[in-house]
C-alpha positions, -999 to +999 in steps of 0.1 A: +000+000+000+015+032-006+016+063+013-016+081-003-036+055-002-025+045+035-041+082+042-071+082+023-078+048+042-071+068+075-095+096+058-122+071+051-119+052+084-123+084+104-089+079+124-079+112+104-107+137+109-106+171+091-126+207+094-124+233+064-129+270+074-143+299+061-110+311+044-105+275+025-077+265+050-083+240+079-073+215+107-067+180+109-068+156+138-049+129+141-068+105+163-044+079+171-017+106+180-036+131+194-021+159+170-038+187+154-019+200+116-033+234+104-035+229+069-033+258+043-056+257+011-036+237-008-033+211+021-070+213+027-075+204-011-054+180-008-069+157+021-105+164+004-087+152-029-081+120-005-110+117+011-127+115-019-106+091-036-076+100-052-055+075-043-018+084-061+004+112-058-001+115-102-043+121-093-035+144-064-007+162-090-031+167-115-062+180-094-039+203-080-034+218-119-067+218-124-077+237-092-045+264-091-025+280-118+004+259-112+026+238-134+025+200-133+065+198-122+056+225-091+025+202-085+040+169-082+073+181-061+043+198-036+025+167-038+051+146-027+063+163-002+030+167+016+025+131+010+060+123+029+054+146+056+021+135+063+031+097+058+058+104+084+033+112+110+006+086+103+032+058+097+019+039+127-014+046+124 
């Protein structure tokens, strides 16, 4: 299983719990660990991305082109290292 779809399996089991806010930007709880992440707009696109099944770091890449004005070389280097930092704190999970 890789990385992205490890969290979008946390995102649909609801051990990873997210709230967006007014400004696009939000919060994510991690249950298991007890830690909060504020997550800019990008990030909070991202986990909804997730959540609603985009599974690889290519489908995340991509959505993210389609939502922003940003090149598909920018997306997939952002994309990636959300996914690792993320990964690194729901690795037990």
């Amino acid at each position: 299983m890789t990385t992205t779809e490890h969290i979008s399996r946390l995102l649909q089991q609801q051990r990873l719990t997210h709230t967006k806010l007014a400004d696009q930007t939000g919060v994510l709880l991690l249950l298991d660990g007890l830690e909060v992440l504020s997550l800019n707009e990008t990030a909070m696109f991202l986990i909804e991305s997730m959540k609603a099944g985009a599974t690889t770091e290519a489908a995340l890449a991509e959505r993210l082109v389609r939502e922003f004005e940003v090149d598909v070389a920018t997306a997939a280097k952002d994309v990636a290292a959300f996914v690792a930092d993320l990964g690194s704190r729901v690795a037990t999970a």
